[in-house]
FITOR-827698 format. One record per residue (C-alpha): x, y, z; residue number from 1. Coordinates in Angstrom, 3 decimals. Layout:
! FITOR-827698
X Y Z NUM .
...
//
This chain:
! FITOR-827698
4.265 6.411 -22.844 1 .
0.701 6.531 -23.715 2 .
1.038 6.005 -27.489 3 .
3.465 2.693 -26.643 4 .
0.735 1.609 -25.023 5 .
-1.823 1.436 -27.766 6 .
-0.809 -1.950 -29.491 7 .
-0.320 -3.605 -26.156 8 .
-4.005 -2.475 -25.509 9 .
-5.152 -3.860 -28.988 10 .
-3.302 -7.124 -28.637 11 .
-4.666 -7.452 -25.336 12 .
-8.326 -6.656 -26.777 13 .
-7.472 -9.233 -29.308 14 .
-6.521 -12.028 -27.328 15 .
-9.415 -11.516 -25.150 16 .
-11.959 -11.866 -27.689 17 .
-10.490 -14.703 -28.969 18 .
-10.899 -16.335 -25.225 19 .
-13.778 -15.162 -25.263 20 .
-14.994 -17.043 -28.698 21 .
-13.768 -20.426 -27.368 22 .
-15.588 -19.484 -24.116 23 .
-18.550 -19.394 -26.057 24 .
-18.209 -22.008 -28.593 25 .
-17.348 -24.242 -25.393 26 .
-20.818 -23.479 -24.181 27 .
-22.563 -24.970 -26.885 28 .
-19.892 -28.217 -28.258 29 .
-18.376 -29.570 -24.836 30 .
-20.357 -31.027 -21.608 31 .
-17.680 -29.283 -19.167 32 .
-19.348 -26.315 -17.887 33 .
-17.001 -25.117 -15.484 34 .
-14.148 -25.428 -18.349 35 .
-16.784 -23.079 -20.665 36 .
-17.370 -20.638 -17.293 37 .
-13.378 -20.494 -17.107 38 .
-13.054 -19.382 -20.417 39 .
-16.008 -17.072 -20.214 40 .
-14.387 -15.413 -17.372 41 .
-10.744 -15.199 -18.398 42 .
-12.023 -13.513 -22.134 43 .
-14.264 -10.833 -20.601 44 .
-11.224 -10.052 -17.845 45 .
-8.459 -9.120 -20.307 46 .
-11.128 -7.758 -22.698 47 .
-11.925 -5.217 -20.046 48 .
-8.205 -4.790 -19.051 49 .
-7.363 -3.884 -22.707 50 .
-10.321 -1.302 -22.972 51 .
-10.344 0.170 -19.284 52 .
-6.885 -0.160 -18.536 53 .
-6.505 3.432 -18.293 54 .
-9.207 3.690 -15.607 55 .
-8.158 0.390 -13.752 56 .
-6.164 1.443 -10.242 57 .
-5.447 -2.309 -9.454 58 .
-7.219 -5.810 -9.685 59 .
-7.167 -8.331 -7.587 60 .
-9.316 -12.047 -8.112 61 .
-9.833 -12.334 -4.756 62 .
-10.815 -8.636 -3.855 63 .
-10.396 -5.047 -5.293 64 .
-7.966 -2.730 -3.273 65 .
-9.228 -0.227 -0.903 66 .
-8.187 3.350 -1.521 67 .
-8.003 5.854 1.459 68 .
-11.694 7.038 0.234 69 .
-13.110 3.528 1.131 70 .
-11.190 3.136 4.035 71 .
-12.578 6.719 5.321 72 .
-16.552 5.825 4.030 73 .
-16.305 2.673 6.093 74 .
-15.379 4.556 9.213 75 .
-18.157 7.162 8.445 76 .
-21.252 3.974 8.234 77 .
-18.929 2.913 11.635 78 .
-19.447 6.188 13.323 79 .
-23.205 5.969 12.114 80 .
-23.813 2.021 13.706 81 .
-22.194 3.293 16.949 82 .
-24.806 6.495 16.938 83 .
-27.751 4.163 16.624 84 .
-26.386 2.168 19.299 85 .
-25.955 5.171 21.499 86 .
-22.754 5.663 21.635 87 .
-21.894 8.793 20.887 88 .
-18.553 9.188 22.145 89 .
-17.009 5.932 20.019 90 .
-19.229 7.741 16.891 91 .
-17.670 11.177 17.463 92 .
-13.883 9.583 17.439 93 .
-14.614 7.648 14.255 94 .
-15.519 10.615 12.505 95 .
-12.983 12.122 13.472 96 .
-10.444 9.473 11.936 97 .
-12.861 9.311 8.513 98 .
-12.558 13.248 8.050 99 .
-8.600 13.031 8.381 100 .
-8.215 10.130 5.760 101 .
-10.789 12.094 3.543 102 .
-8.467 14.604 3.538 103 .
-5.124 12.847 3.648 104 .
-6.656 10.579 0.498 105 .
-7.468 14.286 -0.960 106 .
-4.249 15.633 -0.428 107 .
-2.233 12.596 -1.533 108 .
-4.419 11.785 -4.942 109 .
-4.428 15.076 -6.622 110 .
-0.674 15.666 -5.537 111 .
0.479 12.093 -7.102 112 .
-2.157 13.242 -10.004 113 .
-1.213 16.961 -10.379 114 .
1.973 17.191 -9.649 115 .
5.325 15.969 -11.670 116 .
7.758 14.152 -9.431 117 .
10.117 16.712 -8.038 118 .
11.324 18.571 -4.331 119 .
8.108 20.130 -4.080 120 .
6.054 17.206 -4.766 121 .
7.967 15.412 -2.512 122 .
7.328 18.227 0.404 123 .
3.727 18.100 0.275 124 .
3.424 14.279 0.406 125 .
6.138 14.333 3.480 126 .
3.266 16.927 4.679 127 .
0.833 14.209 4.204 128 .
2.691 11.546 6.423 129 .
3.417 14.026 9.341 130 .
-0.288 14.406 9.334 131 .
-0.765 10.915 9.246 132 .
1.731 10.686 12.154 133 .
-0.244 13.350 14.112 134 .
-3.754 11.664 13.461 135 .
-1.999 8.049 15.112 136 .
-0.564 10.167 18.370 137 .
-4.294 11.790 18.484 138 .
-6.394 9.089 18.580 139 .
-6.514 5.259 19.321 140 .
-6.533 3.028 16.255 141 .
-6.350 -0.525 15.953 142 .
-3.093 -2.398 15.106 143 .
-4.578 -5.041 13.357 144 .
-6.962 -2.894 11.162 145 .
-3.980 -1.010 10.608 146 .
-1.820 -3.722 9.489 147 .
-4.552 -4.744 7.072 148 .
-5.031 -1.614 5.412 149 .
-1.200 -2.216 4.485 150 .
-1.593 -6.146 3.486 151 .
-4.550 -4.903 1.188 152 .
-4.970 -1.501 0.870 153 .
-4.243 0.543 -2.289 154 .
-0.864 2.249 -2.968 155 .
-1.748 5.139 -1.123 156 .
-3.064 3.182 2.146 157 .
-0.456 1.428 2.380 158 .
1.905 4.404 2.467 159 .
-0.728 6.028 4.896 160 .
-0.400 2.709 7.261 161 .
2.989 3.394 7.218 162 .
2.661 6.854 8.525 163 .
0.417 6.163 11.372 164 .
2.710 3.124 12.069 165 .
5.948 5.576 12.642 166 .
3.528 7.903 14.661 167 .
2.396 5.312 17.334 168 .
4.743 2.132 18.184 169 .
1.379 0.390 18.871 170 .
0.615 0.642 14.906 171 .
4.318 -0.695 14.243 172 .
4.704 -3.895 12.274 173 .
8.053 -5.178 10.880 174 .
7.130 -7.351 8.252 175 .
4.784 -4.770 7.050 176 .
8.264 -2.417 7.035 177 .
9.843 -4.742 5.242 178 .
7.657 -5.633 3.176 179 .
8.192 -1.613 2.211 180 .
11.940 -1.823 1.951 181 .
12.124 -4.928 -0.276 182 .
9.139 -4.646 -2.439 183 .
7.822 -1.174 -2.594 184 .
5.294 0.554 -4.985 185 .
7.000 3.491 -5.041 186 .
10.543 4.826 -3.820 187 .
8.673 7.537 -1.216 188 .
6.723 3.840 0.416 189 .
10.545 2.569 0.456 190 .
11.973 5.803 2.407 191 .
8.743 5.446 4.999 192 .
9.531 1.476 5.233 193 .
12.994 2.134 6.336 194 .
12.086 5.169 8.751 195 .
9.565 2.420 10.250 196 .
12.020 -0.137 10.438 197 .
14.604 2.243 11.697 198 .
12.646 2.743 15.326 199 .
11.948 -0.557 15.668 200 .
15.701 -2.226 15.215 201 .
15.955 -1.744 19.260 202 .
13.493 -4.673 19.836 203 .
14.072 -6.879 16.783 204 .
15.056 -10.467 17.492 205 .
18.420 -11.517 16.385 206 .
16.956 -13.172 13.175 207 .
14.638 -10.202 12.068 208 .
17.846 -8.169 12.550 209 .
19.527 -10.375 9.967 210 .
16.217 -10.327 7.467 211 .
16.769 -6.593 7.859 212 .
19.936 -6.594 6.773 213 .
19.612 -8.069 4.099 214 .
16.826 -6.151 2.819 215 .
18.710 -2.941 3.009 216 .
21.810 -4.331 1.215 217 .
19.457 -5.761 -1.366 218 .
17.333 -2.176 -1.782 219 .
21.186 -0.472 -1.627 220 .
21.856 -2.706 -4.870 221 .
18.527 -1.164 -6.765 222 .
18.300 1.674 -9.491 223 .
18.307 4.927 -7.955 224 .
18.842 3.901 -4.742 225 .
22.537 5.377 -3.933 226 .
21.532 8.493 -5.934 227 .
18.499 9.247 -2.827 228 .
20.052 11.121 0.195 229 .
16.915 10.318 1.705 230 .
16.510 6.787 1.602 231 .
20.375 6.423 1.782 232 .
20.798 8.386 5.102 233 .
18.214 6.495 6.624 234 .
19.611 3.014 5.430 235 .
23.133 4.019 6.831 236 .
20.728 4.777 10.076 237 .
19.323 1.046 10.331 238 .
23.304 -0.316 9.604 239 .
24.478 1.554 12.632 240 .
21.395 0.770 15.153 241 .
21.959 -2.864 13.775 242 .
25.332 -2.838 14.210 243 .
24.910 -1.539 17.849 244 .
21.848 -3.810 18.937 245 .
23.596 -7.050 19.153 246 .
25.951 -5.851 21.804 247 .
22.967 -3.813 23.910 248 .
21.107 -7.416 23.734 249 .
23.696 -9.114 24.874 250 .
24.686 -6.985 28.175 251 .
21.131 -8.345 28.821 252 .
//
């Protein structure tokens, strides 16, 4: 995988220069400045893709990710504001919630790093969520922050959010769930989508019942899918409480 990657890289590198050159040449024979600043930009961008791409988790223009470790140092300074501000209560609950994601982001980086796809891999990161699960039933967090750390978070926050989410029905979001199911970074985010969306079919309006549906007959249709007992059992799960729902809302 890594030596198919090489020429990519250099083509990449090659491009980027090139960019780069106009960028520069811009500067000195056209009156457009912002055009010259564009160029600038765009060059030194896939440059560095081409030559840190092995080091790059994600980019985003409008904001890098946030990784379980950020999300966790964040709530530490927190904990330290509400100290100064005397109160120590708030402070002693926040670092509470910063030591947990420390060590969920602990556990669930050097397992993903470490550790070849597999039963057991699959154990400890299920280990991971029930922890997560734990931390939401143990202490109060805040929907919306949660829901963010989903909408922007890193591959590993948002599979976090997830957990918590399944832990307290406060934390639940469908359109974070199904935003899981039908575009997921990883087939173990999909599973935790649809175990989210699975306790929340009981209170789903008719239309986000059909948008449901049709995300699990769309993720049924992807590679791998029917081959997963996991994911599979759960999706026949969701079919059934969907199935069911329409008739319990309409004895209402």
């Amino acid at each position: 995988m890594y030596g198919r990657s090489i020429p990519l890289r250099l083509a990449a590198a090659a491009v980027g220069l090139l960019v780069l050159t106009c960028g520069v040449v811009a500067v000195f024979v056209t009156e457009t400045e912002a055009g010259s600043a564009s160029l600038l930009a765009l060059g030194a961008l896939v440059l560095a893709v081409a030559v840190f791409s092995d080091r790059i988790e994600s980019i985003e223009f409008a904001g890098a990710k946030l990784g379980l470790r950020d999300l966790a140092r964040e709530r530490f300074e927190l904990a330290a504001t509400r100290e100064r501000q005397g109160d120590h209560e708030a402070a002693t609950v926040l670092r509470k919630q910063a030591r947990a994601l420390q060590r969920l982001a602990g556990t669930y980086a050097r397992t993903r790093r470490s550790m070849r796809g597999g039963p057991e891999r699959t154990r400890i990161l299920d280990d991971v969520m029930r922890q997560a699960r734990e931390l939401a039933g143990s202490t109060d967090l805040d929907p919306s922050e949660i829901w963010t750390w989903f909408d922007q978070g890193a591959d590993e926050a948002r599979v976090i959010a997830l957990g918590l989410m399944e832990g307290d029905g406060r934390l639940r979001d469908f359109f974070c769930a199904l935003d899981a199911i039908e575009q997921p970074r990883s087939p173990f985010e999909q599973y935790y989508g649809l175990r989210v969306a699975c306790t929340m079919v009981p209170e789903l309006s008719e239309l986000e019942r059909e948008w449901l549906a049709a995300a699990i007959s769309q993720a049924r249709r992807s590679k791998g899918f029917g081959t997963d007992t996991s994911r599979m059992s759960v999706s026949r799960d969701i079919s059934r409480a969907l199935d069911e729902a329409p008739r319990a809302n309409d004895e209402r």
